[in-house]
C-alpha positions as CSV (number, residue, x, y, z in Angstrom):
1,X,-4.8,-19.9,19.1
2,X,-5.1,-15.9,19.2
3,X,-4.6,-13.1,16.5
4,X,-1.7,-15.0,15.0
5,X,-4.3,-17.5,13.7
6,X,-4.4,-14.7,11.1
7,X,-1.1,-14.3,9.8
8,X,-0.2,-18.3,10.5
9,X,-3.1,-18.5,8.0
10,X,-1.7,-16.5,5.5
11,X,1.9,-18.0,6.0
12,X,1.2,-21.6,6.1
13,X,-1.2,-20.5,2.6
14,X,2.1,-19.1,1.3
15,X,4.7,-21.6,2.3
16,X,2.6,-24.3,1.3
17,X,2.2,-22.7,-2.2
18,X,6.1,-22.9,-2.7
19,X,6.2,-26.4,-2.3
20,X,6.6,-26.4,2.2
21,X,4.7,-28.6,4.3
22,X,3.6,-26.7,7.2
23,X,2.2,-28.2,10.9
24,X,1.4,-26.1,14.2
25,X,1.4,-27.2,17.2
26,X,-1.4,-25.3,19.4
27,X,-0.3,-24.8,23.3
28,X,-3.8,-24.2,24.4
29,X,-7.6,-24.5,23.3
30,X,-9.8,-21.8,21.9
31,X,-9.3,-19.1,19.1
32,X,-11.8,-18.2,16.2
33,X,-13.1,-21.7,14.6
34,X,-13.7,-20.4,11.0
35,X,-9.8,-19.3,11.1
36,X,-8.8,-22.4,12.7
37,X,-11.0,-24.1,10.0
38,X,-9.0,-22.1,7.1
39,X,-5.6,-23.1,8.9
40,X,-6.6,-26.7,8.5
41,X,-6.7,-26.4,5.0
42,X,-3.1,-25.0,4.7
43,X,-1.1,-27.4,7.5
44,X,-1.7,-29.7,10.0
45,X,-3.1,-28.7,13.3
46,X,-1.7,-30.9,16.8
47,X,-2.8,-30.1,19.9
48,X,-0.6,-30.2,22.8
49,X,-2.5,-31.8,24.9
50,X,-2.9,-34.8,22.4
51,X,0.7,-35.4,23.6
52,X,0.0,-34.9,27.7
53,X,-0.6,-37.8,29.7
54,X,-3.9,-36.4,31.0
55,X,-4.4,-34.9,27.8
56,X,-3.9,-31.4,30.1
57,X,-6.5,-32.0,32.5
58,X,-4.5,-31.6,35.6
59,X,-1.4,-29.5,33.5
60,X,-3.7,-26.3,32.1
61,X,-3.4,-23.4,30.4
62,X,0.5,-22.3,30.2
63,X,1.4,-25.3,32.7
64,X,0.8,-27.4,29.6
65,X,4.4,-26.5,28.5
66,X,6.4,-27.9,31.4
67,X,4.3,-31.0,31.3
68,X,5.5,-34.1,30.9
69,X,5.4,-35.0,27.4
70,X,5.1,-38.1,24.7
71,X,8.2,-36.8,23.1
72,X,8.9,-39.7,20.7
73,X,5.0,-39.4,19.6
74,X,5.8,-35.5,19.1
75,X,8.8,-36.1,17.2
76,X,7.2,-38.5,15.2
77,X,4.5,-36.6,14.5
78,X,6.2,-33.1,13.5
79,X,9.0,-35.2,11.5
80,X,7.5,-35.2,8.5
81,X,7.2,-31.2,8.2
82,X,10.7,-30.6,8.8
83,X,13.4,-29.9,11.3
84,X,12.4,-26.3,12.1
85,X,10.4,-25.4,15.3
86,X,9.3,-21.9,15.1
87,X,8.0,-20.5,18.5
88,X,6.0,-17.1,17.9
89,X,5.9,-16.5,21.9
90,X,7.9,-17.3,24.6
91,X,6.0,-20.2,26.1
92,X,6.1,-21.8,22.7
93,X,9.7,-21.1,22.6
94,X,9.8,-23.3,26.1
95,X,8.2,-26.2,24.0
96,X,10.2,-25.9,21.3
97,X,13.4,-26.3,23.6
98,X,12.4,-29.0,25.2
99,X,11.8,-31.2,22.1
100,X,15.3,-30.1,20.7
101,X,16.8,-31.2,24.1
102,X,15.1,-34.5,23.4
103,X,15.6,-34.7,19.9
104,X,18.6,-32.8,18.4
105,X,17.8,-32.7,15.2
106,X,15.3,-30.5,15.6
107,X,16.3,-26.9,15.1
108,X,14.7,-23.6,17.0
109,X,13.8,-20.8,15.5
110,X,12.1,-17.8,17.2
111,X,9.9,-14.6,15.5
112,X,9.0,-11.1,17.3
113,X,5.7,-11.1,16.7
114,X,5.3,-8.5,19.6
115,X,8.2,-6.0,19.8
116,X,8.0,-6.6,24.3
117,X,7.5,-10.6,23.9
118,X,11.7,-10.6,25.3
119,X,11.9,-7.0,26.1
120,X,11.2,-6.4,29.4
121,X,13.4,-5.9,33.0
122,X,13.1,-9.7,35.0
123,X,11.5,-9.0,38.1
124,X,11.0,-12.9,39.0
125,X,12.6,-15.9,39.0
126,X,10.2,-17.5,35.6
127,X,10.7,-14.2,33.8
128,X,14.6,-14.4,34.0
129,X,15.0,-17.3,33.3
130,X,12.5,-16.6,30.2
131,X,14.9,-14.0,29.3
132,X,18.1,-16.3,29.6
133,X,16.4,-18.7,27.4
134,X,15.8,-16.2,24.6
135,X,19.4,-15.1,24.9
136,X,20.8,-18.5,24.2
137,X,19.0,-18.6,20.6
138,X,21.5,-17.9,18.0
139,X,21.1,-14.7,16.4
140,X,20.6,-16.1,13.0
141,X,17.8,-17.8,14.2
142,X,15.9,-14.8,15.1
143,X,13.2,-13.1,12.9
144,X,12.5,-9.0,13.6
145,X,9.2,-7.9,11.2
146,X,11.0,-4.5,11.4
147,X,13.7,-2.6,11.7
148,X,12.6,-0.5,14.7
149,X,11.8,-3.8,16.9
150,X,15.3,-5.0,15.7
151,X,16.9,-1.9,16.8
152,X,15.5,-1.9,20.6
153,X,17.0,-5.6,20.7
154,X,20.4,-4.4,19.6
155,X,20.0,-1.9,22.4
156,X,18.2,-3.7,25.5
157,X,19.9,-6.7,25.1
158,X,23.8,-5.0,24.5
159,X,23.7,-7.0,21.5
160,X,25.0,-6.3,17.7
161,X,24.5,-9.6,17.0
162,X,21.2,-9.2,16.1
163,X,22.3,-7.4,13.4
164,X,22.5,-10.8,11.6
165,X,19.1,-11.5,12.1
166,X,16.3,-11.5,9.6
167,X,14.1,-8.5,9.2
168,X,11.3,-9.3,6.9
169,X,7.3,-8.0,6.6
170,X,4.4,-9.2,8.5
171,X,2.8,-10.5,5.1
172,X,-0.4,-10.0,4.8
173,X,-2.4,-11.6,1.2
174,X,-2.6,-8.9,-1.3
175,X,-5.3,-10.4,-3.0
176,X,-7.5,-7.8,-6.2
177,X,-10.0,-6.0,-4.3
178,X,-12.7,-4.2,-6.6
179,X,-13.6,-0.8,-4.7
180,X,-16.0,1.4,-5.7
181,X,-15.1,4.6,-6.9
182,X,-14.7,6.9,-3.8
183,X,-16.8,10.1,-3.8
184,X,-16.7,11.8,-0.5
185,X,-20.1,10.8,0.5
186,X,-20.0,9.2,3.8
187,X,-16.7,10.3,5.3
188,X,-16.5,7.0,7.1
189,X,-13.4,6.4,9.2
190,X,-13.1,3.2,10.2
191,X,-10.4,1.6,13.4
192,X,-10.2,-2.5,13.3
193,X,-8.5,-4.1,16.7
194,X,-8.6,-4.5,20.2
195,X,-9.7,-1.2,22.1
196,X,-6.8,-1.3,24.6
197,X,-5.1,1.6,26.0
198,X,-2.0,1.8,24.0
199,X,-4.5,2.0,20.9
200,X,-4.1,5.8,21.7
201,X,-5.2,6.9,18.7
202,X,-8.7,5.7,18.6
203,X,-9.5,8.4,21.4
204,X,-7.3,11.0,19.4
205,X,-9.7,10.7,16.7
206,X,-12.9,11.0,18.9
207,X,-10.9,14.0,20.1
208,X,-10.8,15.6,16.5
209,X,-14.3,15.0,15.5
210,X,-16.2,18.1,16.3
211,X,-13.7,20.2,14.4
212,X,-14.0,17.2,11.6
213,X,-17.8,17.5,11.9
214,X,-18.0,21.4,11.5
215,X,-16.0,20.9,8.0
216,X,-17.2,18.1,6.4
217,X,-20.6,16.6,6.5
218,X,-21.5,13.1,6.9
219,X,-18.1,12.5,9.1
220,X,-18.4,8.8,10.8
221,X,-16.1,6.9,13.1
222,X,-16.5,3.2,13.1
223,X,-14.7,0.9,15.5
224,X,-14.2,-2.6,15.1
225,X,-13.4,-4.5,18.0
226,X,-13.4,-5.1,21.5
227,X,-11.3,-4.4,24.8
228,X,-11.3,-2.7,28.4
229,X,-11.1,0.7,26.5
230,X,-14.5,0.6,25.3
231,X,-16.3,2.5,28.2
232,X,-14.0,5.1,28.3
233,X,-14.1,5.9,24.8
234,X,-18.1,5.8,24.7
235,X,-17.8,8.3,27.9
236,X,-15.2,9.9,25.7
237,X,-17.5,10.3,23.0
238,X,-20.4,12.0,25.3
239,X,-18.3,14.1,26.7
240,X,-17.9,15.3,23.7
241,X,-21.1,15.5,21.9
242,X,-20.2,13.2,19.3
243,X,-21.9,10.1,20.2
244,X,-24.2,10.0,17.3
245,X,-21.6,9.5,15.2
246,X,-19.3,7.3,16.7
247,X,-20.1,3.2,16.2
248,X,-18.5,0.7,18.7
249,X,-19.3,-2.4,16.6
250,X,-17.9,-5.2,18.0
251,X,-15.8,-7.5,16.8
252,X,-15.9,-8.7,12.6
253,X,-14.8,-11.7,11.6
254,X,-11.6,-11.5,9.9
255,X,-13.3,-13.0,6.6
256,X,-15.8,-9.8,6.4
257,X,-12.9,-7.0,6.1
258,X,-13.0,-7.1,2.2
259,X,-16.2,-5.6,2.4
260,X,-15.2,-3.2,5.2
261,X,-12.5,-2.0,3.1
262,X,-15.4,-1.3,-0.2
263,X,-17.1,1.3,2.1
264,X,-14.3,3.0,4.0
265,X,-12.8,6.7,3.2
266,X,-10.5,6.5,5.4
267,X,-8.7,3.9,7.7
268,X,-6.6,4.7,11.2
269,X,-4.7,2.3,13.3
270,X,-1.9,-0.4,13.5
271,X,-1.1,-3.7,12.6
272,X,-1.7,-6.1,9.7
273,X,-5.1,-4.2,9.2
274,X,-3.6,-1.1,8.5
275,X,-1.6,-2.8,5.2
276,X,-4.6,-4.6,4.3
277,X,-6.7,-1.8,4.1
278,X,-3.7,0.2,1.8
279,X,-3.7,-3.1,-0.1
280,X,-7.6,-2.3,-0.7
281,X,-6.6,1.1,-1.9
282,X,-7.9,2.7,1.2
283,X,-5.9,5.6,2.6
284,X,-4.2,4.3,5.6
285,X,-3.2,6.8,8.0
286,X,-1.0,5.5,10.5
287,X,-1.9,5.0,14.0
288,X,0.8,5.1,16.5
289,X,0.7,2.9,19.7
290,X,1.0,4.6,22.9
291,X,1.6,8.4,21.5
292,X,-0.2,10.6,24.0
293,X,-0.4,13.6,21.3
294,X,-3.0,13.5,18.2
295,X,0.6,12.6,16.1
296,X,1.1,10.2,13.1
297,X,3.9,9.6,10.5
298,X,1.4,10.0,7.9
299,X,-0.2,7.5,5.7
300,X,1.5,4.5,5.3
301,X,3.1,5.0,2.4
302,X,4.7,8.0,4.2
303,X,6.6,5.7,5.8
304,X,10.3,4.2,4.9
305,X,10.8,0.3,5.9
306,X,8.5,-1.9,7.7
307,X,8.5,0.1,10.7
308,X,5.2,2.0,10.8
309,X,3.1,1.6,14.4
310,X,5.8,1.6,17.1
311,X,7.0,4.9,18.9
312,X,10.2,6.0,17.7
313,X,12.3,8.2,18.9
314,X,13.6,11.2,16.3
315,X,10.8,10.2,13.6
316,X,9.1,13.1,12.0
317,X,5.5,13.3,12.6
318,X,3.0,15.6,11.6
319,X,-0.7,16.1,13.4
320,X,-3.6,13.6,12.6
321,X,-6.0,16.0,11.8
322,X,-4.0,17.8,8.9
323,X,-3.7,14.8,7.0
324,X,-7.7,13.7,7.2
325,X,-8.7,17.0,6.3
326,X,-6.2,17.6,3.4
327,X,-7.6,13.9,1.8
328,X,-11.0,14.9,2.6
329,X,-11.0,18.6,1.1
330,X,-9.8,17.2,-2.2
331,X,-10.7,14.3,-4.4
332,X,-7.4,14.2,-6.2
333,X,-5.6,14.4,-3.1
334,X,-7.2,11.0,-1.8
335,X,-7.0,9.3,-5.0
336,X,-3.3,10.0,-5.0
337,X,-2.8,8.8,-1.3
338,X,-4.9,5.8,-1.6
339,X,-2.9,5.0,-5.0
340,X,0.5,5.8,-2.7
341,X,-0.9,3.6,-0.2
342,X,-1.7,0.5,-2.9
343,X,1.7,0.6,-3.5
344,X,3.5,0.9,-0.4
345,X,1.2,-2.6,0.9
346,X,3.0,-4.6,-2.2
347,X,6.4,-4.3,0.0
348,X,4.3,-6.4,3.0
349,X,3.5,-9.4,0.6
350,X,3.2,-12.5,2.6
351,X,5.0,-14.3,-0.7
352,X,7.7,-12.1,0.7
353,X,8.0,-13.2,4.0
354,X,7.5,-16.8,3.2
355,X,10.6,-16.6,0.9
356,X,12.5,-14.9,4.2
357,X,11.2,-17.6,5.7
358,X,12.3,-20.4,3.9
359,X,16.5,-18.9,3.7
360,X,15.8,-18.1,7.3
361,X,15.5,-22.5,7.9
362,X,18.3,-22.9,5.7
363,X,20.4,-21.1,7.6
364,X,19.3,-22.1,11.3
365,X,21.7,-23.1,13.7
366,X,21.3,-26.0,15.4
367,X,20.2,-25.7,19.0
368,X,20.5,-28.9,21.2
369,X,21.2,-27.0,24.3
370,X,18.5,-24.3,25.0
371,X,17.2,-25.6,28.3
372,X,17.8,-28.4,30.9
373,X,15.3,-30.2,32.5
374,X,17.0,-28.0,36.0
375,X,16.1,-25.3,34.0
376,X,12.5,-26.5,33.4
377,X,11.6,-26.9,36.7
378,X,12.7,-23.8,38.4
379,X,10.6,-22.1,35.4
380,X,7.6,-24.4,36.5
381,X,8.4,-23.7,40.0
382,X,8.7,-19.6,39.2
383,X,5.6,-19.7,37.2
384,X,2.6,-19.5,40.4
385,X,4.8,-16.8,42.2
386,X,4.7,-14.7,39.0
387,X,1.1,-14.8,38.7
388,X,1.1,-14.0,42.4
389,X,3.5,-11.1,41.9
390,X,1.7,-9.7,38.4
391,X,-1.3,-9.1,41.0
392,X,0.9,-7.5,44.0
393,X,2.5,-5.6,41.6
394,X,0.4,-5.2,38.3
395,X,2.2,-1.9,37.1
396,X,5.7,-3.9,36.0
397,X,3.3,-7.0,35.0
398,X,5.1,-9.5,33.3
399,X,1.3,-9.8,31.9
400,X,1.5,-7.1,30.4
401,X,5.3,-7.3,28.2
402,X,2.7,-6.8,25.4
403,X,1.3,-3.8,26.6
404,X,3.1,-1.2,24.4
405,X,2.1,1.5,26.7
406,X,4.1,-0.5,29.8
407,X,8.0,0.8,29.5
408,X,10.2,-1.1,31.1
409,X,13.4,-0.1,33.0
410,X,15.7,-1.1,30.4
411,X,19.2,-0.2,32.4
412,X,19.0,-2.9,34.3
413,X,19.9,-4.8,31.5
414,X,23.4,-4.4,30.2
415,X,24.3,-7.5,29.9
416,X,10.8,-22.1,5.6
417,X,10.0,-22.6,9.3
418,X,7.7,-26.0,9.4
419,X,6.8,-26.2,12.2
420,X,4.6,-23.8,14.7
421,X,4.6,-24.1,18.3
């Protein structure tokens, strides 16, 4: 498991709430055990190597999904949640074709969790055929969590067809928080995620701080998380003279954000956190991935759609530090914004997306014919001189397809879900 644990939390909470047994399958071992604890208690966790002959001792890590595997025991065992295999990455989506090969009534269904997951040039023999795979998934089995991600498909891939996929939010819980009433003592910003280097924006803010400082007393940045980043943001924040108030804390447990949220003025970044902390009526500036200016779309309920931390060409954007310091020079002003913000998270409701979720099984197509066993092996066979070539050649990385930073060469290519792999 990895940061999906999070949202497969709050979507197997949901679906299983409106009456949907939910299981997941886990490729590989590891991930956060109090989430995997909480998941437990909303569907049934297998583990793939359960179903492995050597129970993955020999067959590791990714290898585990060309394996050869107890099928009938897998069928049997994921039968009772349904037909639908949802794969949120694309070596799920390899297991997931490989049991509907085996059994057909199984139907494959496939979410952009990551707007790269399919959206990169193949440079290899694995990553094309990765690529061809995806492209064989019909379109109305295909879930976008916004309209921007959707649009780059249409475009990289040639295809309109994915016009007639589903768009709905990455729901997060929206839960009552009680916050205290703000009052402008602390001035604490506060960044929750990974510090990797198309997190642009947590050095943009490091950036603005002595100006931020000279204005407003008590100013604090607070970052929660970890990632290869870290050293050059505390060097960042020397440089700088700003050390003292910038916190590198680590990582927090996804169950201690509520409180997070109680003492926060202000909150910058991306992802699921930035909705939950609008949800907790914390203004939610918007933190866009891989922008090499100090430039945001505003606060989040600035923003039309679901599209919010992706860099889109055309969008109006306006600078970072104008909208802290026009929320922090007037009460009213961040009352209003957080209020804003409040009710732009209601549209990410993971009630929502479970309901988009549901109609998206109902209308699956069926999908016998994703992948041959040929097709398997050549992947398997592809799969050691990738890993060879993502070292010779780490700058078009197929390790890195989830690096928003890394732009591929996109020219050269013209041409309720149940159950979780």
């Amino acid at each position: 498991m990895n940061g999906g644990t999070t949202f497969l939390v709050r979507i197997c909470e949901a679906l299983k709430a409106q009456g949907q047994p939910c299981a997941v399958l886990v490729l590989r071992p590891g991930g956060d055990p109090i989430l995997s604890e909480k998941l437990a208690g909303h569907a049934r966790i297998f583990h793939l190597s359960d179903f492995l002959p050597d129970r993955g001792y020999v067959m590791r890590k990714h290898f585990g999904a060309f394996a050869p595997i107890a099928w009938q025991r897998l069928s049997d065992a994921l039968a009772p949640f349904g037909n639908i295999l949802h794969a949120m990455g694309g070596f799920g989506l390899i297991v997931g074709a490989r049991l509907a090969a085996y059994d057909p009534s199984f139907r494959v269904t496939a979410g952009i969790y990551h707007q790269n997951e399919f959206l990169y040039e193949g440079h290899s023999l694995f990553s094309n055929q990765l690529l061809d795979l995806f492209r064989k998934i019909p379109t109305n089995n295909i879930v976008f969590f916004n309209e921007s991600s959707r649009d780059n498909y249409i475009q990289f891939h040639a295809s309109s067809e994915y016009e007639n996929s589903t768009i709905t939010p990455i729901g997060v819980a929206l839960s009552p928080v009680i916050k205290a009433a703000h009052t402008h003592g602390s001035r604490k910003i506060i960044s929750v995620g990974n510090l990797f280097n198309f997190k642009t924006y947590n050095a943009h803010i490091i950036r603005m701080l002595p100006k931020l400082r000279e204005e407003f007393e008590g100013v604090t940045y607070h970052l929660y998380g970890a990632g290869d980043q870290r050293k050059m943001l505390e060097a960042l924040a020397d440089e700088l003279h700003v050390s003292d108030i910038v916190f590198f804390q680590g990582r927090i447990a996804y169950h201690q954000l509520s409180a997070l949220w109680a003492e926060a003025d202000l909150f910058v970044g991306s992802g699921t956190a930035l909705i939950e902390a609008a949800a907790a009526r914390v203004p939610a500036l918007v933190g866009i991935e891989s922008i090499q200016e100090p430039l945001t779309y505003g606060f989040l309920s600035d923003v039309q759609g679901y599209s919010y931390n992706e860099l889109i060409p055309d969008r109006p954007m306006t600078p970072m530090l104008a909208c802290i310091q026009r929320i922090f020079r007037d009460d009213d002003e961040w009352e209003s914004v957080a209020a804003a913000c409040f009710a732009k998270a209601q549209e990410f409701s993971v009630q929502r997306t479970a309901t988009d979720f549901i109609q998206l099984a109902d209308k699956a197509e069926t999908t016998p014919k994703l992948i041959t066993t040929a097709e398997t092996l050549r992947m398997l066979a592809g799969l050691p001189l990738l890993a060879l070539r993502d070292k010779l050649v780490p700058e078009t990385a197929f390790m890195n397809r989830r690096n928003q930073s890394f732009q591929p060469d996109r020219s050269a290519i013209g041409t309720g879900p149940r159950t979780v792999a």
